[in-house]
N, CA, C and O atoms as a GROMACS GRO file, in nm:
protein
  588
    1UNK      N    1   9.883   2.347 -17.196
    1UNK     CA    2  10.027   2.333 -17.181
    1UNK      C    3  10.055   2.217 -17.084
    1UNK      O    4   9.982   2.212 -16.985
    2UNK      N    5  10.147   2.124 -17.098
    2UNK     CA    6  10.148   1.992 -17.060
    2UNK      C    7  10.284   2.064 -16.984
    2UNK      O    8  10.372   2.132 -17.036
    3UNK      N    9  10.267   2.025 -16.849
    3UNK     CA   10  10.378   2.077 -16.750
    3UNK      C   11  10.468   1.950 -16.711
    3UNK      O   12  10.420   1.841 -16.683
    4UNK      N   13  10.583   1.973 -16.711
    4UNK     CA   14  10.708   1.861 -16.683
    4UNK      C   15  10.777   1.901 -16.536
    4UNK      O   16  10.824   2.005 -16.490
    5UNK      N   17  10.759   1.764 -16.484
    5UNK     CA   18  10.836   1.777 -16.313
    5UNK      C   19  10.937   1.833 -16.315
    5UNK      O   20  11.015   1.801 -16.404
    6UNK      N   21  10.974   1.927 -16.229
    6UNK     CA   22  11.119   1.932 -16.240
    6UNK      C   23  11.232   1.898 -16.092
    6UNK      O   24  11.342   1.846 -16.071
    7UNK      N   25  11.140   1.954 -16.029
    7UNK     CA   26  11.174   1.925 -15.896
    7UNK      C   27  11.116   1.824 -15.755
    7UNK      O   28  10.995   1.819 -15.736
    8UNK      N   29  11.214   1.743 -15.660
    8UNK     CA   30  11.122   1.662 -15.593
    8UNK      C   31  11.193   1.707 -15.472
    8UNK      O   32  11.308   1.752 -15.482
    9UNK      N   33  11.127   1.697 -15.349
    9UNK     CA   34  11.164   1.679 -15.213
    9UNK      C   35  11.097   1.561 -15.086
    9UNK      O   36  10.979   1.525 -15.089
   10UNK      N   37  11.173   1.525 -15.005
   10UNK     CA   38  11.087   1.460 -14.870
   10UNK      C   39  11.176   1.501 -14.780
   10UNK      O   40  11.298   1.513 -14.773
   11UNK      N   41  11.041   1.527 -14.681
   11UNK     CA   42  11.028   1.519 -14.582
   11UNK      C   43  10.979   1.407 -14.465
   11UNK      O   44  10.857   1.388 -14.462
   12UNK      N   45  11.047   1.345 -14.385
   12UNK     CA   46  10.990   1.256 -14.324
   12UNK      C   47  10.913   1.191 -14.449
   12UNK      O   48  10.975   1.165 -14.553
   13UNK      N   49  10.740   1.158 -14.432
   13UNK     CA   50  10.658   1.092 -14.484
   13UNK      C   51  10.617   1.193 -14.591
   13UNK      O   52  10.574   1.147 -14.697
   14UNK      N   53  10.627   1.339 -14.574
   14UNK     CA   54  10.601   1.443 -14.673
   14UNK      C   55  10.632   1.443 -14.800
   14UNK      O   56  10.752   1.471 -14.791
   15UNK      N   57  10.605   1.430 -14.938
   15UNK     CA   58  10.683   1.462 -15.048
   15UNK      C   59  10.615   1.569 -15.152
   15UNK      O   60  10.508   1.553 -15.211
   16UNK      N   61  10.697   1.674 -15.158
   16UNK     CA   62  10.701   1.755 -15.269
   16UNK      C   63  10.714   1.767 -15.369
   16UNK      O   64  10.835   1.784 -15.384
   17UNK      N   65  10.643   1.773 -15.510
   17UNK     CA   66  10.669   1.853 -15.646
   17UNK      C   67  10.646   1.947 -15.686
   17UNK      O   68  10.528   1.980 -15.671
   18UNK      N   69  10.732   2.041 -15.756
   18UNK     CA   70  10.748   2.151 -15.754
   18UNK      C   71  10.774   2.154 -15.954
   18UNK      O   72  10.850   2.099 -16.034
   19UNK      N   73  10.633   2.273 -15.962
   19UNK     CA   74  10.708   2.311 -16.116
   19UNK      C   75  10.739   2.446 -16.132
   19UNK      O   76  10.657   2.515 -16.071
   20UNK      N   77  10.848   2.532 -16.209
   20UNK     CA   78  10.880   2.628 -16.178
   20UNK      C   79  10.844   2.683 -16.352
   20UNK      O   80  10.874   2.615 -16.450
   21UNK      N   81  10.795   2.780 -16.356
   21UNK     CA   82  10.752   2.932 -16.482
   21UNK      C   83  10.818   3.009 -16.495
   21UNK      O   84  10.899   3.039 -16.407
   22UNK      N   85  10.809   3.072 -16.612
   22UNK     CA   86  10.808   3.237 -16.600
   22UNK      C   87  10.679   3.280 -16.605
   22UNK      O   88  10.587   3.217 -16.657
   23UNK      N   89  10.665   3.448 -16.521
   23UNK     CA   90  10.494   3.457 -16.501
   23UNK      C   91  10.534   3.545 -16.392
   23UNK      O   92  10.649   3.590 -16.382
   24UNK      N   93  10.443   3.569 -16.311
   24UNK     CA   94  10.391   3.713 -16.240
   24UNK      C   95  10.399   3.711 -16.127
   24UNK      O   96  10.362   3.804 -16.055
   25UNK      N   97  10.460   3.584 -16.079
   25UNK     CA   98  10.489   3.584 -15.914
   25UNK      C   99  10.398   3.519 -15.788
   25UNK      O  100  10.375   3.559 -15.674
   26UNK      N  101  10.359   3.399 -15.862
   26UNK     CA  102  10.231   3.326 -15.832
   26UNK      C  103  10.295   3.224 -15.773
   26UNK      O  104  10.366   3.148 -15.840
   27UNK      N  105  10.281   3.213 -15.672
   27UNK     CA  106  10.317   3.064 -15.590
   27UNK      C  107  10.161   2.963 -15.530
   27UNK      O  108  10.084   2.996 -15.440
   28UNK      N  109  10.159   2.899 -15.574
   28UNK     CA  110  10.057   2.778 -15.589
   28UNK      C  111  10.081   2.656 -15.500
   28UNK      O  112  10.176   2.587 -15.535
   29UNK      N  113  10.005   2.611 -15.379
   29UNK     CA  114  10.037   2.495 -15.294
   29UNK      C  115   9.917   2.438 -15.336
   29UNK      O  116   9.806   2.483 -15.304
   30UNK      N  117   9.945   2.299 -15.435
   30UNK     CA  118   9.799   2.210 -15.405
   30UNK      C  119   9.724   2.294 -15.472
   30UNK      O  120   9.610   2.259 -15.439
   31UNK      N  121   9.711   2.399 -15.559
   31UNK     CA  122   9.637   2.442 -15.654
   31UNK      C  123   9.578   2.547 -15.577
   31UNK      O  124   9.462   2.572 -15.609
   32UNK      N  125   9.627   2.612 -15.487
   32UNK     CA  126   9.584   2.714 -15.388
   32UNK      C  127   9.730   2.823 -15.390
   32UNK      O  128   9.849   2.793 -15.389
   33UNK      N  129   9.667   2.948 -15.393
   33UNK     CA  130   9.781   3.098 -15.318
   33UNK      C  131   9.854   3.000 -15.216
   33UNK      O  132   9.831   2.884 -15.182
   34UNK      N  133   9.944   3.085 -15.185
   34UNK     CA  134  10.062   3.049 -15.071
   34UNK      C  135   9.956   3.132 -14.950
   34UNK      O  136   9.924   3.066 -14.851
   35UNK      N  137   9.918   3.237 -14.958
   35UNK     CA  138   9.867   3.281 -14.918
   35UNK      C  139   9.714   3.294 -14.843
   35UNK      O  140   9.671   3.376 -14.761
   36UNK      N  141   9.646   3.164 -14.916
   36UNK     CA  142   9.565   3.066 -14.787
   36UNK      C  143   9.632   2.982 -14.736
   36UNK      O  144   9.567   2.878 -14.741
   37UNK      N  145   9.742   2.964 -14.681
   37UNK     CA  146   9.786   2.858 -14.603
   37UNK      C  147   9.738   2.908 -14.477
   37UNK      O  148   9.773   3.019 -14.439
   38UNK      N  149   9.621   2.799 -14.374
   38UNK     CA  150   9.606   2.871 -14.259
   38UNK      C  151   9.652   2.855 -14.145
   38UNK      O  152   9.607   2.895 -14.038
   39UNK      N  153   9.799   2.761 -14.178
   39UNK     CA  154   9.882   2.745 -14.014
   39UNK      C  155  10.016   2.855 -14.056
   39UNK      O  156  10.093   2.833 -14.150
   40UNK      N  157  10.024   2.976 -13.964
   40UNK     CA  158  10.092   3.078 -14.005
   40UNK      C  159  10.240   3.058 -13.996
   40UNK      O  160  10.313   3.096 -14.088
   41UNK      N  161  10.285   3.001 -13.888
   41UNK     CA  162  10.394   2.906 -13.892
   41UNK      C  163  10.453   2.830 -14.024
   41UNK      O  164  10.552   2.872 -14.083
   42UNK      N  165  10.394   2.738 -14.055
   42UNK     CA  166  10.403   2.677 -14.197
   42UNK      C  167  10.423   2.744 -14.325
   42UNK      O  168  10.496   2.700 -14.413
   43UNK      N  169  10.355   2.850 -14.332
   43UNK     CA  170  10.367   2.954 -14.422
   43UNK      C  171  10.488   3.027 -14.387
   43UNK      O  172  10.560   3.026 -14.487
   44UNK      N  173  10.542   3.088 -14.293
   44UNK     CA  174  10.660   3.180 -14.257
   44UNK      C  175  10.772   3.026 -14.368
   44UNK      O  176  10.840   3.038 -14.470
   45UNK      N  177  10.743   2.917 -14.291
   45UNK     CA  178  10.876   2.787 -14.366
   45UNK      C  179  10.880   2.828 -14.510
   45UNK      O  180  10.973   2.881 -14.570
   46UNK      N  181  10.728   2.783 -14.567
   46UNK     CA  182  10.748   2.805 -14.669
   46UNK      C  183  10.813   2.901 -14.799
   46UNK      O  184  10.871   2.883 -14.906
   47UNK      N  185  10.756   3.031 -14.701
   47UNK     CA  186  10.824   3.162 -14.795
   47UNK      C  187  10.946   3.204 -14.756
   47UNK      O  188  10.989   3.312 -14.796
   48UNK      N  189  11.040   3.096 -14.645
   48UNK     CA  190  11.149   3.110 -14.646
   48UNK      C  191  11.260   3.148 -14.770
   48UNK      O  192  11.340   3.242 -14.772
   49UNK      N  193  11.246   3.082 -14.836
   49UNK     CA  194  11.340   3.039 -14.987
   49UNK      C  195  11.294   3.205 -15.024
   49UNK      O  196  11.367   3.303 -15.007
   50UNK      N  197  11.176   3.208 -15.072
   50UNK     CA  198  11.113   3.318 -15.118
   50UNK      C  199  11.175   3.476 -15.088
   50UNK      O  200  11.213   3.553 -15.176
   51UNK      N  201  11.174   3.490 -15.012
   51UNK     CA  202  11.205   3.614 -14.919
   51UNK      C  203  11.364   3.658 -14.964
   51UNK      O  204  11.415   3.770 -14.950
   52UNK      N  205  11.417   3.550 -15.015
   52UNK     CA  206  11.557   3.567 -15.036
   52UNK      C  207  11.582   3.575 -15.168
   52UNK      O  208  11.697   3.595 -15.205
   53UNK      N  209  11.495   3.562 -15.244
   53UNK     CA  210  11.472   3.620 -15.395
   53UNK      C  211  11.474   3.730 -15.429
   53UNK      O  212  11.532   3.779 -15.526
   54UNK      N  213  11.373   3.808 -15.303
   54UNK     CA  214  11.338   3.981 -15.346
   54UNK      C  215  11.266   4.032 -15.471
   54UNK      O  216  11.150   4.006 -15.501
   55UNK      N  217  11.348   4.105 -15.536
   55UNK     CA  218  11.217   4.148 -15.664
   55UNK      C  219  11.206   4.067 -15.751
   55UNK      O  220  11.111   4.086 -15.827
   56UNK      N  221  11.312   3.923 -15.783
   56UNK     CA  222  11.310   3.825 -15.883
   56UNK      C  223  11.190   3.716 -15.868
   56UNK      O  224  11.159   3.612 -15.926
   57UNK      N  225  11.142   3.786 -15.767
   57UNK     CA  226  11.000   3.711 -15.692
   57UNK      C  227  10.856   3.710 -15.828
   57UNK      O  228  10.779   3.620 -15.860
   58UNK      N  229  10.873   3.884 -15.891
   58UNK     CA  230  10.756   3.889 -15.953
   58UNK      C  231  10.809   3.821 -16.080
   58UNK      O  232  10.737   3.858 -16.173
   59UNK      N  233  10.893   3.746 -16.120
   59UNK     CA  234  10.942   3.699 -16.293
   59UNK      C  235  10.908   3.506 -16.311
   59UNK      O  236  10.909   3.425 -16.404
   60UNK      N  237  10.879   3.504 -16.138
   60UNK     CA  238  10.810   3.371 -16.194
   60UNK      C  239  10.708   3.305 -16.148
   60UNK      O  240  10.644   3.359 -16.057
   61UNK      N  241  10.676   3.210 -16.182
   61UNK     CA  242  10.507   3.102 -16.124
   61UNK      C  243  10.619   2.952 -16.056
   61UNK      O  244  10.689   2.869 -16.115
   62UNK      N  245  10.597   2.969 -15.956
   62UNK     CA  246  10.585   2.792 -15.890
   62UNK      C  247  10.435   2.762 -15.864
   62UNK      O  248  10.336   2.824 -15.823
   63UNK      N  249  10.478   2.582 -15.926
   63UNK     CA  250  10.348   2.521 -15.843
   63UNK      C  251  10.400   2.412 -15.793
   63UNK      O  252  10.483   2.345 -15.855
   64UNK      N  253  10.349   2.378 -15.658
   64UNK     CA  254  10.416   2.294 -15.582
   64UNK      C  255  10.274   2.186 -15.533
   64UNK      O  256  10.181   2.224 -15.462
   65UNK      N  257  10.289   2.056 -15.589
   65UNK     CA  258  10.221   1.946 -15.489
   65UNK      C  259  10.276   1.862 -15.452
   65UNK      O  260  10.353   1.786 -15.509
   66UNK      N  261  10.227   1.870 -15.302
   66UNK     CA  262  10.280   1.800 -15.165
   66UNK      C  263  10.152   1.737 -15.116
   66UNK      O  264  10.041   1.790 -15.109
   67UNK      N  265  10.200   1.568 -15.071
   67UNK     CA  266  10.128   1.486 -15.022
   67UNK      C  267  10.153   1.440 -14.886
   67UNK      O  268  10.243   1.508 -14.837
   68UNK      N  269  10.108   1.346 -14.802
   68UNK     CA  270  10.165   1.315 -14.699
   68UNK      C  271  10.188   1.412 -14.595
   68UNK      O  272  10.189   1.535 -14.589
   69UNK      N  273  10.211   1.288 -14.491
   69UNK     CA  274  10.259   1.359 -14.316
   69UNK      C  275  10.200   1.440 -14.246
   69UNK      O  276  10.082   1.409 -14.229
   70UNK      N  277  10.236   1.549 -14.188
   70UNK     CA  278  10.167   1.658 -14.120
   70UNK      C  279  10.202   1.776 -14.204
   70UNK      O  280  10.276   1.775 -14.303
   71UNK      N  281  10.152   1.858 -14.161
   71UNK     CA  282  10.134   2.006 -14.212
   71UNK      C  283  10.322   2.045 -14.216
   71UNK      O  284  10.383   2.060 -14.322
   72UNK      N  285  10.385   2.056 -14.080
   72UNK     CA  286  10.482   2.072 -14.078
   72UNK      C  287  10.620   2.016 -14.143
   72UNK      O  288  10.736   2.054 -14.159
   73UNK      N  289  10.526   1.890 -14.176
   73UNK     CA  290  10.668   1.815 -14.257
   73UNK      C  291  10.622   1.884 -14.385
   73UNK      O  292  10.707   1.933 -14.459
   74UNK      N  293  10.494   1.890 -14.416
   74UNK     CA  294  10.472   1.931 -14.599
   74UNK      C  295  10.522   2.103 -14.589
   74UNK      O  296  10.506   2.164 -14.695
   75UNK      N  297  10.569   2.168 -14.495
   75UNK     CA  298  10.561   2.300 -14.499
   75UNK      C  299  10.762   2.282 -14.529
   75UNK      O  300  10.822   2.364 -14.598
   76UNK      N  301  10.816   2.185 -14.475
   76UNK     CA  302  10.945   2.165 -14.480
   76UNK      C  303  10.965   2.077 -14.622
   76UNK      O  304  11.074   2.093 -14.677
   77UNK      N  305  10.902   2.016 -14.664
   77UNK     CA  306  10.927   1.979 -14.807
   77UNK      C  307  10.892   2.061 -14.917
   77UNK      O  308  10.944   2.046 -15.028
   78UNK      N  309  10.812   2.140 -14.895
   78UNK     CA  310  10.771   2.292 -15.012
   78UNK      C  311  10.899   2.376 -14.978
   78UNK      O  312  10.956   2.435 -15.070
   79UNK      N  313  10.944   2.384 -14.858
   79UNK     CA  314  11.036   2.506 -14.875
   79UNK      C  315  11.172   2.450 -14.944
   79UNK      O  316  11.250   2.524 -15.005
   80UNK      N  317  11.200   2.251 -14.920
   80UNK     CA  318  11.333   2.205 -14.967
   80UNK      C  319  11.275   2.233 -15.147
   80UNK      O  320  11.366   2.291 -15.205
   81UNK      N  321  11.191   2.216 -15.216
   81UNK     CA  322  11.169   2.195 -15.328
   81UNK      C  323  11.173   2.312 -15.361
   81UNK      O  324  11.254   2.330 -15.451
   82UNK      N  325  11.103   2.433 -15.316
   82UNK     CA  326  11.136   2.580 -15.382
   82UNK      C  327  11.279   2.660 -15.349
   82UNK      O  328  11.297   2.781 -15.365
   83UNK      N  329  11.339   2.599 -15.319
   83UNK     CA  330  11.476   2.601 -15.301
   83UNK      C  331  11.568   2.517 -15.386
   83UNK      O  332  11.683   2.554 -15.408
   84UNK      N  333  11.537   2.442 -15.418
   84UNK     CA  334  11.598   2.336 -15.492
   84UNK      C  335  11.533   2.362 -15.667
   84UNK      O  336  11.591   2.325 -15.770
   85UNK      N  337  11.394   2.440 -15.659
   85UNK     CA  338  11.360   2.447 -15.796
   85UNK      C  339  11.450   2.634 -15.831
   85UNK      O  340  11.513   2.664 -15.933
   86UNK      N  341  11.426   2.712 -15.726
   86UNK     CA  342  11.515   2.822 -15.766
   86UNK      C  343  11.699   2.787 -15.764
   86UNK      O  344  11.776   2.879 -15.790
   87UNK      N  345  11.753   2.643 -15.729
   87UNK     CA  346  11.875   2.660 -15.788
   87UNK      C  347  11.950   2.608 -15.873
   87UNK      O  348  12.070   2.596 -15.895
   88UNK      N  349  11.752   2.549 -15.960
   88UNK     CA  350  11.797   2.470 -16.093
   88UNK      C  351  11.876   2.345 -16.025
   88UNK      O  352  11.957   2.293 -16.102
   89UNK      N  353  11.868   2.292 -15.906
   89UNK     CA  354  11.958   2.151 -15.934
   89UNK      C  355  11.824   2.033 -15.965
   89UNK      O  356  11.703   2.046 -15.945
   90UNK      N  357  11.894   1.929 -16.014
   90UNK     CA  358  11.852   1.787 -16.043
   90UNK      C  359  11.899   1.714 -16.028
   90UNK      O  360  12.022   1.720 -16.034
   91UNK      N  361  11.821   1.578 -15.992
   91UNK     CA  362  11.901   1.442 -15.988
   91UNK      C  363  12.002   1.450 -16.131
   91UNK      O  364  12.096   1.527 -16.118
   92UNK      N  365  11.997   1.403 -16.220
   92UNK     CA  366  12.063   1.403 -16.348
   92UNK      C  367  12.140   1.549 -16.376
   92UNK      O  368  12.112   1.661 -16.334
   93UNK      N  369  12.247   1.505 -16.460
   93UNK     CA  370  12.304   1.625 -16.482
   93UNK      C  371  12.326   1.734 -16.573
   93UNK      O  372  12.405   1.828 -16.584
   94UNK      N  373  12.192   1.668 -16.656
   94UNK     CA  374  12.109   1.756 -16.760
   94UNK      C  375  12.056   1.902 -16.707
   94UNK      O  376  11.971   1.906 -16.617
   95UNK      N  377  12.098   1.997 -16.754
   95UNK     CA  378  12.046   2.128 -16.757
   95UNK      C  379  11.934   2.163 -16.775
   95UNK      O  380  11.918   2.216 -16.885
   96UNK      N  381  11.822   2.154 -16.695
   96UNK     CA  382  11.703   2.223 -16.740
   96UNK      C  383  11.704   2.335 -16.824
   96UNK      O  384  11.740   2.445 -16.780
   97UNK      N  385  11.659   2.315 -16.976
   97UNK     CA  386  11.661   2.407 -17.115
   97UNK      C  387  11.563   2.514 -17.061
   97UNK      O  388  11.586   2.634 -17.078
   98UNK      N  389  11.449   2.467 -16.992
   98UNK     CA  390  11.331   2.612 -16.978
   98UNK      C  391  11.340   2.649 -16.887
   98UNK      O  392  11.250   2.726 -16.852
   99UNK      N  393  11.436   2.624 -16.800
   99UNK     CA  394  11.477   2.705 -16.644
   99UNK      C  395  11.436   2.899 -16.689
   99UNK      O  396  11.501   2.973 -16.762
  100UNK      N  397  11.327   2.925 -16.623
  100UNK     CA  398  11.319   3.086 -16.626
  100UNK      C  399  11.449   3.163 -16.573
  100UNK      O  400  11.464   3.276 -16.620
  101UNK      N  401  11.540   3.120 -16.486
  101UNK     CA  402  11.664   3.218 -16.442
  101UNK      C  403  11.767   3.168 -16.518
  101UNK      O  404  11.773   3.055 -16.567
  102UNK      N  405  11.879   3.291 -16.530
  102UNK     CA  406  11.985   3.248 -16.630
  102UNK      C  407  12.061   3.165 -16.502
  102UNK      O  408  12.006   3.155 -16.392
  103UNK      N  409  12.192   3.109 -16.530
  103UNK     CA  410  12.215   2.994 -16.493
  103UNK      C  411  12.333   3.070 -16.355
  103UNK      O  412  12.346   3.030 -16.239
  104UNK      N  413  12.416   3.207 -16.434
  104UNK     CA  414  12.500   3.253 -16.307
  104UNK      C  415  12.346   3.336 -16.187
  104UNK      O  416  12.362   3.367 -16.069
  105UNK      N  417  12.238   3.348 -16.252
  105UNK     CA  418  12.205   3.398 -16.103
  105UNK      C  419  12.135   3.298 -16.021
  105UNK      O  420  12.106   3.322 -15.904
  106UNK      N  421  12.101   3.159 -16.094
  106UNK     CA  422  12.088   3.039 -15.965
  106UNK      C  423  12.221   3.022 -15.890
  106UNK      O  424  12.219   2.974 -15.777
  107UNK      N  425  12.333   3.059 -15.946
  107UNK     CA  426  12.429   3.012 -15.842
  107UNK      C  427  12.446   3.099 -15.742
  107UNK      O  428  12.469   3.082 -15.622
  108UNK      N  429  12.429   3.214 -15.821
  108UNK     CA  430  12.378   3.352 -15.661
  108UNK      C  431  12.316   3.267 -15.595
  108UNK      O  432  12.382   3.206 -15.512
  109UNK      N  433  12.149   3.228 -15.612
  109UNK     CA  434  12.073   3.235 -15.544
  109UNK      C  435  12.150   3.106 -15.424
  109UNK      O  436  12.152   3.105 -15.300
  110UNK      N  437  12.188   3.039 -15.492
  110UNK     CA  438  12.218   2.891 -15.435
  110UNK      C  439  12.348   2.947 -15.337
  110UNK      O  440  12.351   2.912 -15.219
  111UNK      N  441  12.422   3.009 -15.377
  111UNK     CA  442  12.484   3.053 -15.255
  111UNK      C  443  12.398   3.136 -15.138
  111UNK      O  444  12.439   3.136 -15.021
  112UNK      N  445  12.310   3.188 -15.166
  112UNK     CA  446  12.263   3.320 -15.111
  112UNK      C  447  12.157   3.178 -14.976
  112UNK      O  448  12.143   3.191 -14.854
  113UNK      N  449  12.114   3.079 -15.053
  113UNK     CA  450  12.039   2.968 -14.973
  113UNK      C  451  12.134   2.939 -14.894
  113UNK      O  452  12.134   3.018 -14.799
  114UNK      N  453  12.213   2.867 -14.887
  114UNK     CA  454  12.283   2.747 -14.827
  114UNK      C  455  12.335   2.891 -14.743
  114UNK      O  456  12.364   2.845 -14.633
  115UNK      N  457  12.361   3.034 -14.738
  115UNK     CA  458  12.396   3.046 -14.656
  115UNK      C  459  12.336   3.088 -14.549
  115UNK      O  460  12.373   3.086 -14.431
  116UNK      N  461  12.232   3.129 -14.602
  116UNK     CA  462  12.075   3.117 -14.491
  116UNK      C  463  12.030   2.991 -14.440
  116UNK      O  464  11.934   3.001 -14.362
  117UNK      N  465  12.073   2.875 -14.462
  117UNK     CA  466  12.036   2.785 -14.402
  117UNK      C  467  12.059   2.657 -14.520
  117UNK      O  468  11.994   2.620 -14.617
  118UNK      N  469  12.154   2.622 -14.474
  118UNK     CA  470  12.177   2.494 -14.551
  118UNK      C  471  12.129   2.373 -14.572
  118UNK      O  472  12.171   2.288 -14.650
  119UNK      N  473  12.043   2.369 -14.504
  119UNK     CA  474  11.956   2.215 -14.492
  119UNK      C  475  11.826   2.267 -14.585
  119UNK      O  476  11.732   2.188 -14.598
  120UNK      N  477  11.820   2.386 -14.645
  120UNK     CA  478  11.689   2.411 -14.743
  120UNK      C  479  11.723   2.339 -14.889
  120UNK      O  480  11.635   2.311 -14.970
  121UNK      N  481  11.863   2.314 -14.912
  121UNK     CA  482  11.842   2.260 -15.048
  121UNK      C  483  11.877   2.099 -15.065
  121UNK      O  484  11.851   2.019 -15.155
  122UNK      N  485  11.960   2.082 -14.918
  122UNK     CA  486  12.000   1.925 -14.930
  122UNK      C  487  11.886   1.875 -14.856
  122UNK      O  488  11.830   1.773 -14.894
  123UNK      N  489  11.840   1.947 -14.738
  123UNK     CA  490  11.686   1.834 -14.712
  123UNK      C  491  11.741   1.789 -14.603
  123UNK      O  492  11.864   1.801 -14.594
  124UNK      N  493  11.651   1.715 -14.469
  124UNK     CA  494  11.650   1.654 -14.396
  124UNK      C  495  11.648   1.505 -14.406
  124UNK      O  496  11.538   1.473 -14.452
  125UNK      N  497  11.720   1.405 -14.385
  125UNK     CA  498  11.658   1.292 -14.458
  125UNK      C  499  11.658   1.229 -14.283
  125UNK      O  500  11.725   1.126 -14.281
  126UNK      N  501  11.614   1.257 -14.171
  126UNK     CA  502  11.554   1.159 -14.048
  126UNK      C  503  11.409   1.132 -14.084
  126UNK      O  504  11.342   1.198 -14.163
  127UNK      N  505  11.378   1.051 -14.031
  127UNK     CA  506  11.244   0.968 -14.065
  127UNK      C  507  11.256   0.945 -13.923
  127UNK      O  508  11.342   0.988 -13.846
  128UNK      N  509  11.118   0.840 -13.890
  128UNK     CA  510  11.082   0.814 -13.749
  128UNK      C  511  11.134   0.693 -13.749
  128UNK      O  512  11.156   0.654 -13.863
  129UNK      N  513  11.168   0.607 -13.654
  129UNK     CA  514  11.237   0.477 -13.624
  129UNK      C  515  11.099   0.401 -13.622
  129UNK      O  516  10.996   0.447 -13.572
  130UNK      N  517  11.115   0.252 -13.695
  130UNK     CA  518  11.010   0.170 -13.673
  130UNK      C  519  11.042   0.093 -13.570
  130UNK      O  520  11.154   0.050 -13.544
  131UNK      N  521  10.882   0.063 -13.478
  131UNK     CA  522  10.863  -0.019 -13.383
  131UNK      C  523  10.959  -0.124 -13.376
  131UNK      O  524  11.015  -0.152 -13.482
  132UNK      N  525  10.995  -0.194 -13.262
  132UNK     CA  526  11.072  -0.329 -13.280
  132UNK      C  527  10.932  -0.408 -13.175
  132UNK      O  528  10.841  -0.358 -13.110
  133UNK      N  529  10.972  -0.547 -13.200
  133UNK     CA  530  10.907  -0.597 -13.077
  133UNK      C  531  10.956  -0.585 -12.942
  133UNK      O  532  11.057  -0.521 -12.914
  134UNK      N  533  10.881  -0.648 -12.857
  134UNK     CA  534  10.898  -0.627 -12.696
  134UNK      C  535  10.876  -0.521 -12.636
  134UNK      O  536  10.930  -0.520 -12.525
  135UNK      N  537  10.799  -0.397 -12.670
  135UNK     CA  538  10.818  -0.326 -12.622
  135UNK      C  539  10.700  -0.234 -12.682
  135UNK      O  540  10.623  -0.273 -12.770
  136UNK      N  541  10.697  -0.101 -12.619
  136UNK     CA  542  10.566  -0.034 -12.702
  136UNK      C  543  10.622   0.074 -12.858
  136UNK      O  544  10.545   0.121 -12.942
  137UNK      N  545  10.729   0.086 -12.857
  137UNK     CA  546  10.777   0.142 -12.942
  137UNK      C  547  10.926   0.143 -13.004
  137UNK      O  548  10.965   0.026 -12.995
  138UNK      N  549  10.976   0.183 -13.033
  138UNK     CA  550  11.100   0.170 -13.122
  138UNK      C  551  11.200   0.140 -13.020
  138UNK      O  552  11.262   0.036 -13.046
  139UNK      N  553  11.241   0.209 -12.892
  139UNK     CA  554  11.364   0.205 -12.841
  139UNK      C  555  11.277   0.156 -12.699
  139UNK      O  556  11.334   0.065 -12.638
  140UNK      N  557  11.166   0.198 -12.648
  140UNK     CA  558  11.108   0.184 -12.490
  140UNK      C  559  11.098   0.019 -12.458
  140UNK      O  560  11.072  -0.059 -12.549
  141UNK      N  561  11.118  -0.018 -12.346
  141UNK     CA  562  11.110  -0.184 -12.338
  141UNK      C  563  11.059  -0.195 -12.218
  141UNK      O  564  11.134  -0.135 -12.142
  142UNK      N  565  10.955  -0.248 -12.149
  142UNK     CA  566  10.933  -0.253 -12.015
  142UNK      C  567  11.029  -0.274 -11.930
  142UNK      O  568  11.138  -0.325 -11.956
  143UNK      N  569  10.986  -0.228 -11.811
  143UNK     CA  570  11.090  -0.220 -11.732
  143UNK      C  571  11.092  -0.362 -11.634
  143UNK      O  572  10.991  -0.431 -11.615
  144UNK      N  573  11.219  -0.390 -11.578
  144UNK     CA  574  11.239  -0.469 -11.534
  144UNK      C  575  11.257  -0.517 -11.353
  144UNK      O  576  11.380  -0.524 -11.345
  145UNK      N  577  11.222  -0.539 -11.261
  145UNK     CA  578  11.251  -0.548 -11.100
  145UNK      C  579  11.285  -0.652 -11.078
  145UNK      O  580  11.220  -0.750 -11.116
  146UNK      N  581  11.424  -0.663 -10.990
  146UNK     CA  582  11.441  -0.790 -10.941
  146UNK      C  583  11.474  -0.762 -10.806
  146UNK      O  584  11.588  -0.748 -10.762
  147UNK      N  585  11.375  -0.757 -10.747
  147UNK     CA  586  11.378  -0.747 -10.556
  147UNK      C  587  11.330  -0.908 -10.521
  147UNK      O  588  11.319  -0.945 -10.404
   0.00000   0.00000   0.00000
């Protein structure tokens, strides 16, 4: 079975794809359980979205690959993408035809997100500031004495 993207996220340098099933309640990071993730922190982010599903948990399969950054940014771009793949949105304004949920209970869900935390489906978009010259980093500049 030839699987089609459906969903993307970033984080900082992090980026997420996410494909969403119907199936038995299998969440997949990087071709791994959610459930070896071994920074426990990261995992609580992740099964954020999750948790707010409840029993609609066992009716489907995500698989999510995430590249880049640190652990923490990829743990914040899995949770914007499984959030964003349970509320069926897309860039384009084509309807995903094989979306596993009917279409009024993504808008549950999508209310039920944004009101648990609204930055899970629109995303963070800060990045780190690049270096300038004169100085050792983006904003720091040596300091100056005039005695």
């Amino acid at each position: 079975m030839i699987k089609k993207e459906l969903y993307f996220a970033t984080k900082k340098t992090a980026s997420a794809h996410a494909y969403i099933t119907k199936g038995i309640g299998e969440i997949r990071i990087n071709n791994k359980p959610i459930e070896m993730i071994q920074h426990e922190t990261a995992r609580e982010i992740m099964l954020s979205p999750i948790e707010i599903l409840g029993d609609l948990r066992n009716k489907i399969n995500i698989s999510v690959r995430v590249s880049g950054g640190g652990f923490m940014g990829q743990a914040v771009a899995v949770a914007t993408v499984i959030s964003r793949a349970l509320a069926g949105l897309t860039k384009s304004k084509n309807e995903p035809k094989d979306h596993p949920l009917s279409k009024s209970l993504r808008e549950d869900l999508r209310k039920k997100i944004t009101d648990f935390d609204k930055y899970l489906i629109s995303g963070d978009s800060r990045t780190k500031e690049p270096k300038k010259f004169g100085g050792p980093g983006a904003r720091r500049r040596k300091q100056k004495s005039y005695r």
